[in-house]
C-alpha positions in Angstrom: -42.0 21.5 -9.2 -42.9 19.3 -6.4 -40.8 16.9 -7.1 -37.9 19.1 -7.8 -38.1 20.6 -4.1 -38.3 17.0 -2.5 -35.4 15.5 -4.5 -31.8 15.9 -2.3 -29.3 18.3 -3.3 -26.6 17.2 -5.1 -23.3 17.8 -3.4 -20.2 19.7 -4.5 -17.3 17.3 -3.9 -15.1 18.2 -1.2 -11.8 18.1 -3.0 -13.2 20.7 -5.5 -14.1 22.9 -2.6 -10.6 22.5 -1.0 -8.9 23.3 -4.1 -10.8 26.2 -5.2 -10.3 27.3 -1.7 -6.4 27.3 -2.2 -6.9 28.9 -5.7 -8.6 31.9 -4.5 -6.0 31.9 -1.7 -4.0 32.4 -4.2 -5.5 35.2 -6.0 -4.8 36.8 -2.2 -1.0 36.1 -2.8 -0.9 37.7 -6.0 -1.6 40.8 -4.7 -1.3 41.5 -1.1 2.5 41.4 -0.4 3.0 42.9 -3.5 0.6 45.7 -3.3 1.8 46.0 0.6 5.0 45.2 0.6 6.7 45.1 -2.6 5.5 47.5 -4.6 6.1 50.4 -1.4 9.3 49.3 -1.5 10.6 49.7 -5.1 8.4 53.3 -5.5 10.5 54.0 -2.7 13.9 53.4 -4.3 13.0 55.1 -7.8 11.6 58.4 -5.9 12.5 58.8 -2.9 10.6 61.5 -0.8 7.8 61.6 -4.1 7.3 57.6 -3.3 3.3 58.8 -1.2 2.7 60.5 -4.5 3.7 57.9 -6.9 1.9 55.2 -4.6 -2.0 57.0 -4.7 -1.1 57.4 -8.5 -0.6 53.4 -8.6 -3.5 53.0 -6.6 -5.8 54.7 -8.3 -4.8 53.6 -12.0 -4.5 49.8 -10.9 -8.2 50.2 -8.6 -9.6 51.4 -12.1 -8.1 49.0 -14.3 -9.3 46.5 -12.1 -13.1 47.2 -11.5 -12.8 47.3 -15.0 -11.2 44.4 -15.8 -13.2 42.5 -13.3 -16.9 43.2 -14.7 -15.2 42.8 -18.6 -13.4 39.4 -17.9 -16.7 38.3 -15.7 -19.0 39.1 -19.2 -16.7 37.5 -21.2 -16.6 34.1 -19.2 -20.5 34.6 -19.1 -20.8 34.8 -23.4 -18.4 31.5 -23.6 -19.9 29.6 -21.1 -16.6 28.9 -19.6 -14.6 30.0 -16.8 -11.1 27.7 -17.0 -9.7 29.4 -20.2 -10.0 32.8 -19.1 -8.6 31.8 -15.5 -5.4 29.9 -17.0 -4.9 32.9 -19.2 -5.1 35.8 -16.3 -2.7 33.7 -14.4 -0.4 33.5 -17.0 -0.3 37.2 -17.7 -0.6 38.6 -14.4 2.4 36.6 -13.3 4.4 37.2 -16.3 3.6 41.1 -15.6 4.6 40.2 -12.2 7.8 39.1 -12.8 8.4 41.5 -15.3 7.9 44.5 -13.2 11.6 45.2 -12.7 11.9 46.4 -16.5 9.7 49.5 -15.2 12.3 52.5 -15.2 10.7 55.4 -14.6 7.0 56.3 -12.4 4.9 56.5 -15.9 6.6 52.7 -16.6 5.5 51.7 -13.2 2.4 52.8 -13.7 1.3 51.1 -16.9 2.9 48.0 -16.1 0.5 48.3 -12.6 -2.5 48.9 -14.9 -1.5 45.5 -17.8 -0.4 43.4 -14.5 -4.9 44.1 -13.0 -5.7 43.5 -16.2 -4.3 40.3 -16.1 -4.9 39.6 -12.6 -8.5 40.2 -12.6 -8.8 38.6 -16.1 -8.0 35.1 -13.2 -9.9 36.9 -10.2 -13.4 37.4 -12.3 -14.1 34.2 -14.0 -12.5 32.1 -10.6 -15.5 34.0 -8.7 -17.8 33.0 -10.9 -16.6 29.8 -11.1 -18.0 28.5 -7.8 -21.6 29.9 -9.0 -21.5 27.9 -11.2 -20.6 24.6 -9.3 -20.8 24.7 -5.7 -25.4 24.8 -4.5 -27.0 27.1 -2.4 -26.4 23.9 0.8 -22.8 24.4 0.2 -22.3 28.4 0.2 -21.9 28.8 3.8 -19.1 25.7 4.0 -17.2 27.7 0.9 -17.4 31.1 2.6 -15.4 29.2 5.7 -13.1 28.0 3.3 -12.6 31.6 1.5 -11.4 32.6 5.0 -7.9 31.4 4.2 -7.1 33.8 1.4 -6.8 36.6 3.4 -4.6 34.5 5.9 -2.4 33.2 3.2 -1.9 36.8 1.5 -0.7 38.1 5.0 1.6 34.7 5.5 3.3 35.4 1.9 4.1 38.7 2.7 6.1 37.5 5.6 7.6 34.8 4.1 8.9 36.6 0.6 10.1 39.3 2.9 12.4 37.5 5.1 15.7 38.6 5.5 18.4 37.5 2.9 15.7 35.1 1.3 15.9 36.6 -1.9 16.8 40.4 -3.9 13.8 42.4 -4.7 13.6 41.1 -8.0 13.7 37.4 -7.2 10.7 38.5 -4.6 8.4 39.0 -7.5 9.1 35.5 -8.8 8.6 33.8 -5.7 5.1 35.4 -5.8 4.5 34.5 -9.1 5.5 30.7 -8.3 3.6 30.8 -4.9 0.4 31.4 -7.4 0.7 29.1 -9.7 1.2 26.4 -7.5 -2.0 27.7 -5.6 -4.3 28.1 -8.7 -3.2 25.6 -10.4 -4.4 22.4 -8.8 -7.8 23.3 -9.2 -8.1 24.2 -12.8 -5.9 20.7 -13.2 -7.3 18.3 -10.8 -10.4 19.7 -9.2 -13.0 18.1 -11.5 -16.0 19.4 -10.5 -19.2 17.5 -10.5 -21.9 19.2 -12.9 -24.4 21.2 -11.4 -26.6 22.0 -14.7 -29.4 23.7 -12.9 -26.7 26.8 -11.5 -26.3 27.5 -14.9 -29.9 27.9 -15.8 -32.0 30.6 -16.3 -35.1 30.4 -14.2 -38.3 30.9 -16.0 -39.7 35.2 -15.8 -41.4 35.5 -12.1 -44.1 37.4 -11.2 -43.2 41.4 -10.8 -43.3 41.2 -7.1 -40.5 38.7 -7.3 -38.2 40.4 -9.1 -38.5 43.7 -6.9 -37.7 41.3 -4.4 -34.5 40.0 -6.0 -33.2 43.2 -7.1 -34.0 44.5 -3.7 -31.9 41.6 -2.2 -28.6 42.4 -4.6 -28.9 45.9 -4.0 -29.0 45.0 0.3 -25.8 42.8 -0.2 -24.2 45.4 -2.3 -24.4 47.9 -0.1 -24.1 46.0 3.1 -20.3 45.0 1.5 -19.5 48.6 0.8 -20.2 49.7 4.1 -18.5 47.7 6.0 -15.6 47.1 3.4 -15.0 51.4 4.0 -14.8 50.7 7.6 -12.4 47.6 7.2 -10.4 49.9 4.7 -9.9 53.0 7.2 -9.1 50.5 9.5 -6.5 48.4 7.2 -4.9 52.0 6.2 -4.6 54.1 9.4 -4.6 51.2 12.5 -0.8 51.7 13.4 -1.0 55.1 13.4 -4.3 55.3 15.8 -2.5 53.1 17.7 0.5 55.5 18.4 -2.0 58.2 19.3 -3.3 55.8 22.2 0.4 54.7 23.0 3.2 56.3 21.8 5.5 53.3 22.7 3.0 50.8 20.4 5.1 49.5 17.7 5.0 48.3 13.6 5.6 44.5 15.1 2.9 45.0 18.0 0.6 45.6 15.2 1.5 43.3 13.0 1.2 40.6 15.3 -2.4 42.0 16.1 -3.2 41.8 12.7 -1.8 37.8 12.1 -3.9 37.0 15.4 -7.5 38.1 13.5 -6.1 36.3 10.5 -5.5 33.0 12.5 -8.6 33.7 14.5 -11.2 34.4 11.4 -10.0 31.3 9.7 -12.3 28.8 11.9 -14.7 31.3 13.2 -15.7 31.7 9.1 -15.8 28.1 9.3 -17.9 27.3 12.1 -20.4 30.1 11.3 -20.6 29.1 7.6 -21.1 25.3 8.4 -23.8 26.4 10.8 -25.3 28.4 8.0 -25.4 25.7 5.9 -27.0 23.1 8.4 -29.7 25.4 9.6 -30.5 27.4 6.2 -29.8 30.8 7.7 -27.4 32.3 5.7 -27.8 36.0 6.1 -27.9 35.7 10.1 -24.2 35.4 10.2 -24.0 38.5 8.3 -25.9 40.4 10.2 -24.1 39.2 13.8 -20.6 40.0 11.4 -21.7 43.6 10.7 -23.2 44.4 14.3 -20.5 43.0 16.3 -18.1 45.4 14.3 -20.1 48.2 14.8 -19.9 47.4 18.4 -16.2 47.1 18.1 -15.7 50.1 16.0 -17.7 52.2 19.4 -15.6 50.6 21.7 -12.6 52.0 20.1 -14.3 55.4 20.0 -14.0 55.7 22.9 -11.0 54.2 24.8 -8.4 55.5 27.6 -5.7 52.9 27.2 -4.3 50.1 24.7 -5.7 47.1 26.4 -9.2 48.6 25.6 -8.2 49.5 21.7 -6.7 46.1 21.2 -9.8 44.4 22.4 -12.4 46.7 20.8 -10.0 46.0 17.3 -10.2 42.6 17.9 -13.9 42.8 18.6 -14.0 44.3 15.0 -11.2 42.5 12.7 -12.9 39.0 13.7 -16.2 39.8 13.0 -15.7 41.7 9.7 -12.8 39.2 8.4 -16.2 36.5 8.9 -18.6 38.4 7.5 -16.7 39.1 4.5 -15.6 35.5 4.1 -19.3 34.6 4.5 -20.5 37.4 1.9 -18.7 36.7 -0.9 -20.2 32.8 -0.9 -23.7 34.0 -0.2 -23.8 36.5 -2.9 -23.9 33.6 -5.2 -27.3 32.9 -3.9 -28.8 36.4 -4.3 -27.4 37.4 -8.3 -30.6 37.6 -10.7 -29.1 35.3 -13.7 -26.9 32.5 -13.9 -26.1 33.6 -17.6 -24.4 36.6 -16.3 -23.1 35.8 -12.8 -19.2 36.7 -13.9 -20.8 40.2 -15.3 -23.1 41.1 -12.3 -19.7 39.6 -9.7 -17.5 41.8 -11.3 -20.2 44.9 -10.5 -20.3 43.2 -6.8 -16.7 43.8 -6.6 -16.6 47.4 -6.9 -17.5 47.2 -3.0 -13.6 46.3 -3.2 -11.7 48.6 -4.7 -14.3 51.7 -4.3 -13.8 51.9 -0.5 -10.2 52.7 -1.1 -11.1 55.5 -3.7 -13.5 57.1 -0.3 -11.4 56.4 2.3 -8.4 58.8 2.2 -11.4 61.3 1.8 -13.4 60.3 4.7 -10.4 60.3 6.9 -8.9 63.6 6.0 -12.4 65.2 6.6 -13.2 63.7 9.8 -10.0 63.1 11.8 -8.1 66.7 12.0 -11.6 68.0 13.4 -13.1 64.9 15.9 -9.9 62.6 15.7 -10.1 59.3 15.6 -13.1 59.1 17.7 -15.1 60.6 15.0 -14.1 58.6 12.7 -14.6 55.5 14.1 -18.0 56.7 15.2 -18.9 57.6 11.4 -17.8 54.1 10.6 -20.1 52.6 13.5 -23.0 54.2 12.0 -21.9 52.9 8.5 -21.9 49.5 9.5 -24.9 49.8 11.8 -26.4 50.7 8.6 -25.1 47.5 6.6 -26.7 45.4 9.9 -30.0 46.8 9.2 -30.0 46.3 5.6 -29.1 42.5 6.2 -31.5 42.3 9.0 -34.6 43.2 7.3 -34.1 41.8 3.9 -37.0 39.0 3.2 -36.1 35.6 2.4 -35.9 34.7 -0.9 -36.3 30.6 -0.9 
């Protein structure tokens, strides 16, 4: 064992990282113009004033599908021992669902098509997570989190660029998505070659009880850490425009958005630098707790401003931290999951902190914001993610 801890790491190359950073980009593209954009916009034309109703009916059927999907595909990658198969296949169905979308005639169509098309998508999505457990080491997970960044970035950027004007119909939008992800995912299934790391894939031998308290106690700390701060970030992603409106009536969609594409561009090399300094000083939960404080700090800013100078920068405060510390989580969860043998499983069960907040939210909101406003709100969400800080803070190292 002695000589195990004193030999040097092995390395990830950096090409692999680069590429897999691009194909999970990608998965961002798949869905975020279309589930923001796209999808809005043809519920719209096939029921006009019914188009909120038929929208939380494709939320909720494609959130399920998709938790689902995500945990089934993940197990299955884990009992073949291979992740490229299943990836290659979800891309292929999810974009040829994609694409196919415009056959949908009616809201019940819609719907089912919504439900095949996350089925396919997170068939790609699951095994691609699991994926860089497999191959990237624990010296690396805080240079990949930097990396991961740039899906959010890019998912935002392909929602502007398949939606500008006289580009393309609304049909021919779908297709450019599906093109813009196959070129993204791709590369790395084709050309990223990664070098073997063997010992990711193994089983370590049964610890002593106190041990594994301590590891289960660690995954259940960065599962609900995510959640918490993933409800504020959804409230926040859902209802900014309008709290913006009810701190300046004149604040428009385009002030916003450009609001938004600033934490984008900003979070990109902020996730960077903090998950390189990670890396080189083996502290990667600090970052994660700074993430979560610093947007609880945000969120009570904006609880309690007079004016939009003081919203924009207690937003900011919070979109930049958060964007980081989610970047930065999903690469250090790798380090904290019990079992190599069923990291796509146990990933699929971590990514019910994605699509659960948006199942809470809409609650949460409606109960708190006709009685305190947005103040209240905000303030719940403060407390939430105070809540994530101190379950990061006081979780024990584990190596």
């Amino acid at each position: 064992m002695q000589e195990t801890d004193a030999r040097p790491e092995q390395r990830q190359s950096l090409r692999f990282l680069w590429l897999y950073a691009l194909a999970a980009a990608g998965g961002a593209v798949s869905y975020v113009p279309f589930l923001t954009l796209l999808l809005p916009v043809r519920a719209e034309s096939m029921t006009g004033a019914s188009t909120i109703d038929l929208l939380a009916y494709c939320a909720f059927a494609g959130a399920s599908a998709a938790s689902l999907a995500n945990i089934g595909f993940g197990w299955a990658s884990d009992r073949t021992g291979t992740r490229k198969p299943w990836i290659l296949g979800g891309l292929v169905w999810s974009c040829a669902l994609l694409v196919s979308l415009p056959v949908a005639k009616d809201p019940l169509q819609l719907v089912g098509l919504i439900v095949l098309w996350q089925i396919g998508l997170n068939m790609m999505l699951g095994p691609l997570a699991a994926w860089a457990g497999d191959v990237v080491p624990d010296g690396q997970k805080g240079m990949l989190g930097g990396l991961l960044a740039f899906a959010p970035a890019l998912g935002a950027a392909s929602g502007a660029l398949v939606t500008v004007p006289d580009l393309a119909g609304p049909d021919a939008r779908l297709t450019i998505v599906a093109c813009l992800v196959a070129l993204m995912v791709l590369p790395v299934l084709l050309f990223g070659k990664p070098r073997p790391m063997p010992h990711l894939a193994e089983d370590v031998p049964e610890k002593a009880p106190e041990v594994r308290i301590a590891a289960r106690g660690a995954v259940a700390r960065m599962w609900l850490a995510r959640l918490l701060v993933q409800i504020a970030e959804a409230a926040l992603f859902a209802y900014l425009l309008i709290w913006f409106l009810s701190v300046d009536p004149a604040f428009t969609d385009n002030d916003t958005a450009r609001i938004f594409a600033l934490v984008l561009a900003l979070s990109v090399p902020l996730a960077m630098l903090a998950g390189r300094w990670s890396d080189l000083k083996d502290r990667p939960i600090l970052p994660l707790v700074l993430g979560a404080a610093l947007g609880a700090a945000g969120l009570l800013v904006m609880a309690s401003v007079e004016g939009i100078e003081e919203a924009i920068a207690g937003y900011l405060v919070f979109g930049l931290s958060t964007s980081v510390f989610l970047a930065l989580h999903s690469s250090q969860t790798l380090r904290v999951l019990p079992k190599p043998s069923t990291r796509g499983r146990d990933l699929g069960i971590f990514n019910l902190t994605n699509t659960v907040p948006s199942l809470i939210m809409p609650w949460l909101t409606l109960a708190l914001v006709p009685v305190f406003g947005f103040s209240g709100l905000f303030i719940v969400l403060a407390v939430l993610t105070v809540l994530a800080t101190l379950l990061l803070a006081t979780m024990p190292r584990l190596n």
